[in-house]
C-alpha positions as CSV (number, residue, x, y, z in Angstrom):
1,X,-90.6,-83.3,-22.7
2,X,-92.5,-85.5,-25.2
3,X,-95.8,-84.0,-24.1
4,X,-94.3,-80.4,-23.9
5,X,-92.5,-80.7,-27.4
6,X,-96.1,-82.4,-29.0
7,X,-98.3,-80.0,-26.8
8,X,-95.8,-76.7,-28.7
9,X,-95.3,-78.1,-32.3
10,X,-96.6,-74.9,-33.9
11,X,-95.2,-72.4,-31.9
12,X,-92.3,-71.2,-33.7
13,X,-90.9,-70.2,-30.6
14,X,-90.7,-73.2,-28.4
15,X,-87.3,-75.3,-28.8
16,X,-86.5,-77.6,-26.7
17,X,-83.7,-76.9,-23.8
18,X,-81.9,-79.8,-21.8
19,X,-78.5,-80.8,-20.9
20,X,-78.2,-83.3,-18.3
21,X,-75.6,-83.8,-15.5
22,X,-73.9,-85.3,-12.9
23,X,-75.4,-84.8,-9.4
24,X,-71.8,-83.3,-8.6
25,X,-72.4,-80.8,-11.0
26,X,-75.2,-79.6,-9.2
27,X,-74.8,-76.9,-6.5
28,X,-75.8,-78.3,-3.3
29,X,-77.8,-75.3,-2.6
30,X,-79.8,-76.4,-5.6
31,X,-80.8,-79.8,-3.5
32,X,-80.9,-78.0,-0.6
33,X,-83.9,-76.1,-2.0
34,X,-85.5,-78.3,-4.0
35,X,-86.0,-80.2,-0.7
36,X,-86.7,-77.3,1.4
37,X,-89.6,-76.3,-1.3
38,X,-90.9,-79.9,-2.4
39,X,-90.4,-82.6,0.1
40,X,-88.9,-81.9,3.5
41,X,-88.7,-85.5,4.9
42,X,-86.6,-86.7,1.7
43,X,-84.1,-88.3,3.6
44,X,-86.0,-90.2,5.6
45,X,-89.5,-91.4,3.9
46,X,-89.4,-94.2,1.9
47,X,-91.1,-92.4,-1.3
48,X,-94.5,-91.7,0.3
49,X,-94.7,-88.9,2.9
50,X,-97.3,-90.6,5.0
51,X,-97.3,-88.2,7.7
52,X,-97.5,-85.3,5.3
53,X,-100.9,-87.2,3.9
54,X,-102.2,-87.5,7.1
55,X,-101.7,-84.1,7.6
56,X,-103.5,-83.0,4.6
57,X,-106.2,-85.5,4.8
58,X,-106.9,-84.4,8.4
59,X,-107.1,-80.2,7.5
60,X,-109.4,-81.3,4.7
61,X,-112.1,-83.2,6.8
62,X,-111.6,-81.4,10.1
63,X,-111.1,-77.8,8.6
64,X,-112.7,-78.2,4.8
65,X,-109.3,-77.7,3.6
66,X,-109.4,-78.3,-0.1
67,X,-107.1,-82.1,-0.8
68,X,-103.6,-80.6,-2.4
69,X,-101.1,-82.4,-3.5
70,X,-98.2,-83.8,-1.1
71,X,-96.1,-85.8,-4.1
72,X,-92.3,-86.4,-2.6
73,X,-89.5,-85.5,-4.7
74,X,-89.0,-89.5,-5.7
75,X,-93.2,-89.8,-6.8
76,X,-92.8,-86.5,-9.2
77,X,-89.6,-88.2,-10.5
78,X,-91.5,-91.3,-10.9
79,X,-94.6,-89.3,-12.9
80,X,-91.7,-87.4,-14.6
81,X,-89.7,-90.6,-16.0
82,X,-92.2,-93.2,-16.4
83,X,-95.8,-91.9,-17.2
84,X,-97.0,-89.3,-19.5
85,X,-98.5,-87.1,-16.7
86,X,-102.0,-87.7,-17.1
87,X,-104.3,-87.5,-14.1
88,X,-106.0,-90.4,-13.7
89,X,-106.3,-92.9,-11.1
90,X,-104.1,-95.5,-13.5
91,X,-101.6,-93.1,-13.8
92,X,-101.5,-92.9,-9.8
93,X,-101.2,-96.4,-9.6
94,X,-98.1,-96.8,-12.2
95,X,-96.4,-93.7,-10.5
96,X,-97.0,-95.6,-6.9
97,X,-95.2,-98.7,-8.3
98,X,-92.6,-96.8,-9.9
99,X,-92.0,-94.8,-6.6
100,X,-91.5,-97.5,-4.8
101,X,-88.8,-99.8,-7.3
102,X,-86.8,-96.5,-7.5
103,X,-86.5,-96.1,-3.9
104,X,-85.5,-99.6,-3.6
105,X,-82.9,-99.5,-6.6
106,X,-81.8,-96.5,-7.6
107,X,-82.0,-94.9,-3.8
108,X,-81.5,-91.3,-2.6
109,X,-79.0,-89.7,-4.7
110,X,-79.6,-91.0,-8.0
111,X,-83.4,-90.0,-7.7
112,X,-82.1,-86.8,-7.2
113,X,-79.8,-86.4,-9.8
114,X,-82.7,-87.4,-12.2
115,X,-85.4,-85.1,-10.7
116,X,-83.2,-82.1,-11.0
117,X,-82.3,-82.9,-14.7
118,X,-86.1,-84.0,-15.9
119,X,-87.6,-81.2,-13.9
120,X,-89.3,-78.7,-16.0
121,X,-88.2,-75.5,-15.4
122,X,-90.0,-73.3,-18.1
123,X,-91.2,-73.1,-21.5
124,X,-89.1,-75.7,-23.1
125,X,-86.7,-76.1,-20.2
126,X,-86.2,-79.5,-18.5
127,X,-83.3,-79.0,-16.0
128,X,-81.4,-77.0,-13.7
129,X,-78.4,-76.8,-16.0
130,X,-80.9,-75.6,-19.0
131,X,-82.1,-73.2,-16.3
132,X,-79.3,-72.2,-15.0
133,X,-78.2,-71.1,-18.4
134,X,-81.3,-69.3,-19.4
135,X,-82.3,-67.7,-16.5
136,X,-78.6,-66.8,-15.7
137,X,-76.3,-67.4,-18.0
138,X,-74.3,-69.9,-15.7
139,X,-74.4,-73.5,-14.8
140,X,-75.7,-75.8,-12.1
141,X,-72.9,-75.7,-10.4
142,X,-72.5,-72.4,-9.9
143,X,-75.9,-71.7,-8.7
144,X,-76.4,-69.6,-5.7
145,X,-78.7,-70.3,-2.9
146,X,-80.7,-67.0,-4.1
147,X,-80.7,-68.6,-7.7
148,X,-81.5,-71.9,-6.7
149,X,-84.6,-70.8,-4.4
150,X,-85.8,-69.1,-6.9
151,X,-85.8,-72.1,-9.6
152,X,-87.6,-74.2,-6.5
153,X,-89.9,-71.9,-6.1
154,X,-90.8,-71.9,-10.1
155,X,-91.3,-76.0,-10.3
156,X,-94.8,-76.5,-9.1
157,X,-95.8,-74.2,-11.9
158,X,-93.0,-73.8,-14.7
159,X,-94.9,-72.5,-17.1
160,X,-96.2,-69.5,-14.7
161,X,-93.4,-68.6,-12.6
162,X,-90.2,-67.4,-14.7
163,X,-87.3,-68.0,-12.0
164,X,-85.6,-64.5,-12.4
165,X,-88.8,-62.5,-13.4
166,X,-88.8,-61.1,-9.9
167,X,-92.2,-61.3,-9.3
168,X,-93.7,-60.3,-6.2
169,X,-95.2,-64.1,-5.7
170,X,-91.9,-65.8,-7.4
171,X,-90.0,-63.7,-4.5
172,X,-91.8,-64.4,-1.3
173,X,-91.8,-67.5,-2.3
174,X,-88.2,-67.9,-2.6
175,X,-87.4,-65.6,1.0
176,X,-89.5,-68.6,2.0
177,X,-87.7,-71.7,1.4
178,X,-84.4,-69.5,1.8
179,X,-85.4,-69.5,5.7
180,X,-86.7,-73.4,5.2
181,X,-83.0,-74.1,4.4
182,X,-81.4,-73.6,7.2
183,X,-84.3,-75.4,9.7
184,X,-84.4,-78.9,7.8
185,X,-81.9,-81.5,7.8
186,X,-80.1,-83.3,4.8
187,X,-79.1,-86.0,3.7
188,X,-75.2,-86.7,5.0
189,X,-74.1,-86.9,0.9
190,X,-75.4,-83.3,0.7
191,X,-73.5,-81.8,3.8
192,X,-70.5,-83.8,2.7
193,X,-71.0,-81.5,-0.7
194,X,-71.5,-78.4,1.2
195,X,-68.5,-79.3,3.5
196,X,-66.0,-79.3,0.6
């Protein structure tokens, strides 16, 4: 937000757009997605998705694949909270150490509930409620699954991808982790959500 608002200070049309809340304010299908889209092995990594790296390193020296990022939900909330972004190997290193002390005090949930409010969701926006309301004119809560895929499929590239532009890319990629959804498992405090 700091970097965003600093980055904007003379464009007359940025303002700045956040309202944080409560993980139970959040519509599980908004977890559900961003977990389906970002980091499918949330649950049950510790805050490095080791067998996702291996995966990656593997299709880059056995196919040429070009190195792409495998950050879990809890490393981007890491970078997001408690670094200023930069990409450098320090940065890395501070986001590595921070990864690991919120997994071990904070834990699943509350990583969560910050990742979905410091989450930059466009231009300005930092949030799924600030999207919510600007995209839709509704809140977290009341996010559909259709909504909610479609703000997952926006955050690796906010600034690009406006969640309701409709887009041919924003689209597919949204059918796409609308059929992830139902193949992954969650977390037992999600389905206890979806259960109510």
């Amino acid at each position: 937000m700091i970097m965003q608002s600093i980055k904007y200070r003379s464009d007359e049309s940025f303002s700045l757009q956040k309202k944080w809340v409560p993980l139970k304010k959040i519509s599980p299908e908004m977890v559900k997605a961003v977990i389906a889209s970002e980091d499918n092995r949330f649950d049950s990594h510790g805050g490095f998705d080791w067998e996702e790296m291996k995966k990656m390193w593997k299709e880059h020296t056995e196919r040429g694949k070009k190195l792409r990022g495998c950050s879990t939900i809890s490393q981007q909330t890491a970078k997001n909270v408690f670094t200023f972004g930069s990409q450098t190997g320090i940065r890395k290193i501070y986001e590595a150490w921070w990864t690991f002390l919120i997994e071990k005090i904070w834990g699943k949930e509350r990583i969560m509930e910050v990742y979905l409010n410091v989450a930059e969701t466009g231009k300005g926006i930092f949030g799924v409620e600030a999207a919510a309301r600007e995209y839709w004119n509704t809140t977290a809560a009341a996010l559909t699954r259709s909504q909610a895929c479609a703000i997952a499929a926006s955050l690796p590239s906010p600034l690009k991808r406006n969640p309701s532009s409709g887009s041919s890319y924003a689209s597919q990629r949204a059918a796409d982790i609308r059929s992830l959804i139902g193949k992954i498992g969650y977390p037992e405090w999600i389905e206890e959500r979806c259960a109510k």
